[in-house]
BAKEVO-358810 format. One record per residue: residue in three letters; z, x, y of N, C-alpha, C, O in turn. Coordinates in steps of 0.2 Angstrom, whole numbers, plus 5000, padded with zeros to 4 digits. Example, Ala and Ser with C-alpha at 12.3 -4.5 7.8 and 13.67 -1.06 7.14 Angstrom:
BEGIN
ALA503950664972503950624978503950664984504250714983
SER503550644989503650684995503950645000504050675006
//
This chain:
BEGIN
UNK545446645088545346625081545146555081545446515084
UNK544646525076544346455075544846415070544746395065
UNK545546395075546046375070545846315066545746325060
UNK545646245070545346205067544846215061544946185055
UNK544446265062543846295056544246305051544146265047
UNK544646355051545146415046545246365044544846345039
UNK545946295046546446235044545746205039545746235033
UNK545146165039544746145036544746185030544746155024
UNK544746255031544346275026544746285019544646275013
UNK545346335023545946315019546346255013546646255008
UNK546146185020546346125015545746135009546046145004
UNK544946125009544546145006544846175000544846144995
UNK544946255000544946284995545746264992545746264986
UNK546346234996547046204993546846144988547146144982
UNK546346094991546146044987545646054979545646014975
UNK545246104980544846124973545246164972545046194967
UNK546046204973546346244967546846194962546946214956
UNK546946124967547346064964546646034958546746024952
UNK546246024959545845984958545645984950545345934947
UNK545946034947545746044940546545984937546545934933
UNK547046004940547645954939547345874940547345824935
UNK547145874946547245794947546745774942546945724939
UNK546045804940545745764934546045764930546245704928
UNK546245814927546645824920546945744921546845694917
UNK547445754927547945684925547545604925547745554922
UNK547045614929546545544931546245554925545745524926
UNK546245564919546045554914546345524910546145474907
UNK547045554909547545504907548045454910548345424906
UNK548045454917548245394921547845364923548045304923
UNK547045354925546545344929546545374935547045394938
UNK545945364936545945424947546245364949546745374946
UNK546345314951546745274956547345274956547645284961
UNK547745284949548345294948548545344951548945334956
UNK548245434950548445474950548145494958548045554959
UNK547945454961547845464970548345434973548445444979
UNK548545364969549145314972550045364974550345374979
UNK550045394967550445434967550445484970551045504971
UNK549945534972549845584975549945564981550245614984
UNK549845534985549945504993550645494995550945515000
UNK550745444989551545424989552045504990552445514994
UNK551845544984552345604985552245634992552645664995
UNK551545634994551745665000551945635004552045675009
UNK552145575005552345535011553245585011553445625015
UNK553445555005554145595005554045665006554645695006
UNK553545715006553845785006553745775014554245775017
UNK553145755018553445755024553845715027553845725033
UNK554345675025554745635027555445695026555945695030
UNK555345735019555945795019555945855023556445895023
UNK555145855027555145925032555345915040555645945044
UNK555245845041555145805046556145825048556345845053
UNK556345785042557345805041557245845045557345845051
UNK557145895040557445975041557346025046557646075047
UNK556645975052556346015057556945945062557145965067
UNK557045905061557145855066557845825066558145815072
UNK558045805061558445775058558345695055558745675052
UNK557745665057557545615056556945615051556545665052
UNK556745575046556045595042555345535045555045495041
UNK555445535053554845535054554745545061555245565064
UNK554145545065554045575073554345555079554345495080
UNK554745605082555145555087554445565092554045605092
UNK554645495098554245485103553445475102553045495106
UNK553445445096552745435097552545375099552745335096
UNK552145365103551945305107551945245102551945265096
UNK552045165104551845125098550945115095550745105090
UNK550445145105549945145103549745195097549545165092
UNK549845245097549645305094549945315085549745355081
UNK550445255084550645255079550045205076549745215071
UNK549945155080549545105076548745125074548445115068
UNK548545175081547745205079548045265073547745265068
UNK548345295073548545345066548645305060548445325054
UNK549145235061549045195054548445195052548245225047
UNK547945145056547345115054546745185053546145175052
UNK546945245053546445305053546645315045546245335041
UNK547345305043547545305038547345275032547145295026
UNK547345205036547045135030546445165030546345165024
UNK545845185033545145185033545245255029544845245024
UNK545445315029545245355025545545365020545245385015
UNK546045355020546545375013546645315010547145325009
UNK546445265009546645185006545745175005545445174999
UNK545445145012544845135009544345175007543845155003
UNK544345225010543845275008543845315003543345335000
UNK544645325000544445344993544645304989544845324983
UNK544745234991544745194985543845154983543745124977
UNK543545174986542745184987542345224985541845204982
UNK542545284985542345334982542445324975541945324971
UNK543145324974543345314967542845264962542545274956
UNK542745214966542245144961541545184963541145174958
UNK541145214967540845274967540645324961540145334959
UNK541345354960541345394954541245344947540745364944
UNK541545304947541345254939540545234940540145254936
UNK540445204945539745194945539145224942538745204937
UNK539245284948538445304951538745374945538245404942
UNK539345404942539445454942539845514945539845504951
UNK540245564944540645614948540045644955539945634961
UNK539745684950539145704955538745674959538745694965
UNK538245634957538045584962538345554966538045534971
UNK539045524967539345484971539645554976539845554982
UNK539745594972539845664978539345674981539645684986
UNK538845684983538145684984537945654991537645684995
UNK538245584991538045524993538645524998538545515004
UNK539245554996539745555000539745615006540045615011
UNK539345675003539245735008539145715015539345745020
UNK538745665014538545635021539045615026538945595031
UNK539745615025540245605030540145645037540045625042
UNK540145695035540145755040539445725046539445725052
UNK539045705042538445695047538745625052538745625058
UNK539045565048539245525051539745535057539745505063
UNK540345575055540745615059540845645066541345645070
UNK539945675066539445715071539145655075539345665081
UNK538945625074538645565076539345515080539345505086
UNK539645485076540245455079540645495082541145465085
UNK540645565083541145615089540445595094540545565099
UNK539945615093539645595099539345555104539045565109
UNK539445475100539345425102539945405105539945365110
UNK540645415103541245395104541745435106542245405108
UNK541645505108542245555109541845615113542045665114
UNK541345585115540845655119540845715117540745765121
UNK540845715110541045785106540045805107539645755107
UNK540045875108539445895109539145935104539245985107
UNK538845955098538746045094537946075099537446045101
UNK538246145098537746185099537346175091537546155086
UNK536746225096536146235091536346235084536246205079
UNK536846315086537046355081537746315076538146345072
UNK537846255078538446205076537846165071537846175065
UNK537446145073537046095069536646155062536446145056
UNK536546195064536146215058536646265053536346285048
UNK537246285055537746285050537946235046538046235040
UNK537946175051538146105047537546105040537646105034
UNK536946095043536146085037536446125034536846105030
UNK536346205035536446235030536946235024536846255018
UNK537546215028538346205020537946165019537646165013
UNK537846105022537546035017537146025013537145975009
UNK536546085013536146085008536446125004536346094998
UNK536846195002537246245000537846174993537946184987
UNK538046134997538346084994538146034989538546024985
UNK537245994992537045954989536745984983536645954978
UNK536646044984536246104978536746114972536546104966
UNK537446124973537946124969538246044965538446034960
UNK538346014970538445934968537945894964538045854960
UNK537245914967536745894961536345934954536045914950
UNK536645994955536546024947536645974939537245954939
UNK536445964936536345944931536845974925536646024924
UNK537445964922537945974918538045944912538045884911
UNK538345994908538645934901539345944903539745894903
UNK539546024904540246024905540545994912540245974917
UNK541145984910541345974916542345974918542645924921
UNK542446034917542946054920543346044925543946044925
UNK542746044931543146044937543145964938543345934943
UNK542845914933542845854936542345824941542245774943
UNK541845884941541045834946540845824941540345804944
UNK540645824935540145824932540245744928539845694929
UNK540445744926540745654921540845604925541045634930
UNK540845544926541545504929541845504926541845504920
UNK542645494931543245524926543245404923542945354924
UNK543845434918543945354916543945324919544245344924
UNK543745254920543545194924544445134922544745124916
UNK544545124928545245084927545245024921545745024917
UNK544845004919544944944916544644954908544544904904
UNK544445034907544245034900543545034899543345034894
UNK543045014905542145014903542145104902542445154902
UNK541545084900541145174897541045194904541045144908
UNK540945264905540745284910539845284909539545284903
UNK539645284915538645284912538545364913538845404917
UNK538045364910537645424909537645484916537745464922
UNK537745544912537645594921536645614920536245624915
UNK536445604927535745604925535645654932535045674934
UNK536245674936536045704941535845694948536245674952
UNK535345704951535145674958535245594956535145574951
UNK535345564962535245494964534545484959534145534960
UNK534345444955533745404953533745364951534245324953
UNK533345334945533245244943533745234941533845174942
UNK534245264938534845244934535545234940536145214939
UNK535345264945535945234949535945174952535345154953
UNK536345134953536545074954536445074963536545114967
UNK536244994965536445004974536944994976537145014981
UNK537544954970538344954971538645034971539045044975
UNK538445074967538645134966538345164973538845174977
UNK537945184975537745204981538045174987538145214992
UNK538145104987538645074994539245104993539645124998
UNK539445114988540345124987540545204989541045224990
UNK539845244989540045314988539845314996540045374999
UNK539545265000539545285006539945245011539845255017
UNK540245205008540745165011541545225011541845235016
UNK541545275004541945295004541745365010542245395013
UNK541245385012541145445016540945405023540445435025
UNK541045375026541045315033541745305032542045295038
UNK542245295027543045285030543345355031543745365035
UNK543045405026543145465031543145455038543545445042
UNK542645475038542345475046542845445047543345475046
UNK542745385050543145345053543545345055543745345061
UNK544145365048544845405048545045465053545645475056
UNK544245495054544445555058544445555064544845585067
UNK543945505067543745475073544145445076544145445082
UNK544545405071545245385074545745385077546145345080
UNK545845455074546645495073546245525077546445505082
UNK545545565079545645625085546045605091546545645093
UNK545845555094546045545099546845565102547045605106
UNK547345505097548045535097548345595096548845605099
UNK547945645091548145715091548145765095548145825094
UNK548045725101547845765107548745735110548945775115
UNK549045695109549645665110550245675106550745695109
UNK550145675099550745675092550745745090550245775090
UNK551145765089551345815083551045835080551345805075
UNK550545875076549945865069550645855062550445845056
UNK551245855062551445855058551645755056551445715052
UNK552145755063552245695062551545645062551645605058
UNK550945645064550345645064550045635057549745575056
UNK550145665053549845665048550245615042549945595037
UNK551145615043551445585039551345525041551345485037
UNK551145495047550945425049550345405045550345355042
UNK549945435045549245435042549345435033548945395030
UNK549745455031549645475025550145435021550045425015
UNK550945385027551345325025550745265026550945215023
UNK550445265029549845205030549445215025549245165023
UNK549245245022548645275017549145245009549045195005
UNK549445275008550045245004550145185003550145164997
UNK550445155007550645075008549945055008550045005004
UNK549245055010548645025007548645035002548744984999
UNK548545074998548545104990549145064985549045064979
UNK549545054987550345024985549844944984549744914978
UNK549644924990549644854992549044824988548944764986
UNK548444894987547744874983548244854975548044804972
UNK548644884973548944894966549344834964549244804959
UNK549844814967550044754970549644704967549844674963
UNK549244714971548744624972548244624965548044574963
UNK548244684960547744714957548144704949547944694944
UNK549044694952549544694945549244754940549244744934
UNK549244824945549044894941549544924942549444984941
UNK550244914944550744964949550844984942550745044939
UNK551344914938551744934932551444964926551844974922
UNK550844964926550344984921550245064923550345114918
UNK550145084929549845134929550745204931550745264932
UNK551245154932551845194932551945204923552045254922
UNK551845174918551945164910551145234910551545284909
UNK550845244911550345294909550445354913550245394909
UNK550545374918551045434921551645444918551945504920
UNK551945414915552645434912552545444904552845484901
UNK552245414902551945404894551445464893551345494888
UNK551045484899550845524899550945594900550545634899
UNK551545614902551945664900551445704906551145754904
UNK551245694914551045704919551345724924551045754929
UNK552145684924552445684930552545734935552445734941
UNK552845814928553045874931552445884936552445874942
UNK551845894932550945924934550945884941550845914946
UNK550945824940550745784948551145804954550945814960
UNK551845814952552145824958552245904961552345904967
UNK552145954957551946004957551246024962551246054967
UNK550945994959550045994962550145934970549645944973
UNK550645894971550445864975551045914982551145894987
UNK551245954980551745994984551046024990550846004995
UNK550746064986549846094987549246054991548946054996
UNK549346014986548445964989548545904993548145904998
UNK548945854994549045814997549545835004549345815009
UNK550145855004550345875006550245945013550345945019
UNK549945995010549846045013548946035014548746025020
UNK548646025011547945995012547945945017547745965022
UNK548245895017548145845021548445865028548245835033
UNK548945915028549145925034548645995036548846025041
UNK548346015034547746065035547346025040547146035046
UNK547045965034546545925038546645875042546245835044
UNK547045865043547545845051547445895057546945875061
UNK547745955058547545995059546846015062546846045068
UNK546446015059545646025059545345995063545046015067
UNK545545925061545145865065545345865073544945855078
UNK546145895075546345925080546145965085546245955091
UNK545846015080545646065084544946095085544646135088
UNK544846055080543746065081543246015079543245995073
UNK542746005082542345965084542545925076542645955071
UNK542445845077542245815069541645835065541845865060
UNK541145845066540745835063540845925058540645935052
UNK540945965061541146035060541646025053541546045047
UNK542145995055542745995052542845975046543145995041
UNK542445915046542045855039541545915036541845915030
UNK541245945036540845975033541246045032541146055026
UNK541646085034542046125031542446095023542546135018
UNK542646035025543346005021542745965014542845915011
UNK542145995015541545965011541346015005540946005000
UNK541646075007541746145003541946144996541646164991
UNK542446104998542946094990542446104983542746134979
UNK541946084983541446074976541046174974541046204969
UNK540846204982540946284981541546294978541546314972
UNK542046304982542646344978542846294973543446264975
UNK542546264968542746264963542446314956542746314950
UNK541746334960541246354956541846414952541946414946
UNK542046454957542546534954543246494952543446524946
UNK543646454953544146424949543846424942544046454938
UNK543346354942543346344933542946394930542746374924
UNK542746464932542446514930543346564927543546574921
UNK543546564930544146614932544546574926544746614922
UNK544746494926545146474924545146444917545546444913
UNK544546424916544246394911543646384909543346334907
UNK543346474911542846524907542246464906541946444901
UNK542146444912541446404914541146424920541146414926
UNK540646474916540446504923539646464925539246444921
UNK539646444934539046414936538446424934538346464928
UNK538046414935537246404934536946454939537246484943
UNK536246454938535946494942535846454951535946474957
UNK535846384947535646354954536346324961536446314967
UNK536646324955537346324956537746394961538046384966
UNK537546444959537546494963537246514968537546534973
UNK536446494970536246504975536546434980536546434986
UNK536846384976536946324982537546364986537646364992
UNK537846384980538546434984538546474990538846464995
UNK538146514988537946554994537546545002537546575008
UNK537146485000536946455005537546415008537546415014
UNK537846385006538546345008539046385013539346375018
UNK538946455008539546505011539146525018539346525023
UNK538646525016538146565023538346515031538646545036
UNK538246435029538346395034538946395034539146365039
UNK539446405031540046405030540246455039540546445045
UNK540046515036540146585040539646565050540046575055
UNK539046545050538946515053539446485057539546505063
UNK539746445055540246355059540846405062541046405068
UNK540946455056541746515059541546565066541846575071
UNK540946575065540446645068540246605076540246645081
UNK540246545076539746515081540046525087539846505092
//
């Protein structure tokens, strides 16, 4: 079985079942806020499994090398990369800055084989095009609704309007919105590129709780410097979110992030990045199912070409 692949995909589909929550709440805390705290809680649930399996809540014997390249894989994707992304979203838009960000996976592919001797067959590469276009088909559809959260930029930290959704990349995007959305899809990568190596050494559990205490503590420290902590802890609790967050971050941050821990593990990066690139497909039947928003025509076929390359990456 293609564990690596499965772990991706699963995180994928864990992350778009949370994903109607975390807007919800990033609407009324802001997304920085309610990614600040999502990270944090999972720092402690795996600090609580960590006890339970070890008795201590963090990895015994992991090298000091392997703890610092897992920190710094941490800061680059969980801290800079979707703190990037994030001012992406305000920019350029939800969709367009997903769009722009799809591109991780290609970078991913590129830096495994510039860097880590990762090789893809034929049949690796044109599964990847194929989800990828399956993807960009569905992240650049054109919407008013927007449910699952790709369609709008969610609220902007500081109270500006969000600008217009106009759909594909064109005149009204910004080059600052475009740099941020591709800043945030290079700190992926990165992220991944840099924790492969040690998971060939750590645990994927204690692994991932390094990764995810480093990601946190940059997030803490962006908020910190930003004088947003006590602001955005006053609108999480005012905002009557706390149960919803912690709830949903049992699922997505937690069990998600240790999926895609896991993944990056066990199957080539650039595979793995495009698998966990899914999340906007299996969103399509979520806000169909849950809040009676059924896709587009073009939205559908994106789906199915997405699933096709999806089936491809598993089949190969």
């Amino acid at each position: 079985m293609p564990v690596g692949e499965l772990a991706a995909l699963g995180a994928a589909i864990i992350w778009a079942s949370t994903a109607i929550v975390f807007t919800s709440a990033g609407r009324i805390a802001t997304p920085t806020a309610t990614n600040t705290f999502k990270t944090v809680a999972a720092v402690f649930l795996f600090g609580a499994v960590l006890i339970a399996r070890d008795g201590v809540p963090w990895g015994r014997g992991v090298a000091p090398f392997d703890v610092a390249l897992l920190a710094v894989s941490g800061l680059f994707g969980l801290s800079i990369g979707d703190s990037l992304l994030f001012r992406g979203f305000i920019t350029l838009g939800t969709r367009r800055a997903m769009l722009v960000f799809s591109l991780n996976p290609v970078i991913g592919a590129l830096g495994g084989f510039l860097f880590l001797g990762e090789r893809l067959s034929a049949t690796g590469i044109a599964g990847m095009a194929i989800a990828l276009s399956g993807i960009a088909l569905v992240v650049g559809e054109k919407r008013r609704a927007a449910p699952d959260g790709l369609t709008h930029p969610p609220v902007p930290d500081h109270g500006a309007p969000p600008p217009a959704e106009k759909g594909f990349i064109g005149r009204h995007a910004t080059a600052a919105g475009v740099l941020f959305s591709l800043g945030g899809a290079a700190g992926q990568a990165i992220g991944a590129l840099l924790a492969k190596p040690s998971l060939a050494r750590v645990d994927t559990l204690a692994a991932t709780q390094i990764r995810a205490t480093a990601g946190a503590l940059g997030l803490l420290l962006f908020a910190l410097l930003g004088g947003q902590l006590a602001h955005w802890t006053r609108l999480i609790v005012r905002g009557r979110i706390l149960l919803r967050l912690c709830i949903a971050s049992l699922f997505g941050p937690f069990l998600g992030l240790f999926l895609m821990v896991l993944s990056i593990d066990r199957a080539p990066t650039g595979i793995a990045l495009t698998l966990l690139s899914t999340t906007p497909i299996w969103l399509l039947p979520l806000g169909a199912w849950f809040q009676k928003d059924r896709p587009t025509r073009r939205e559908g076929i994106g789906a199915v070409i997405a699933l096709a390359g999806t089936a491809l990456l598993l089949l190969r």
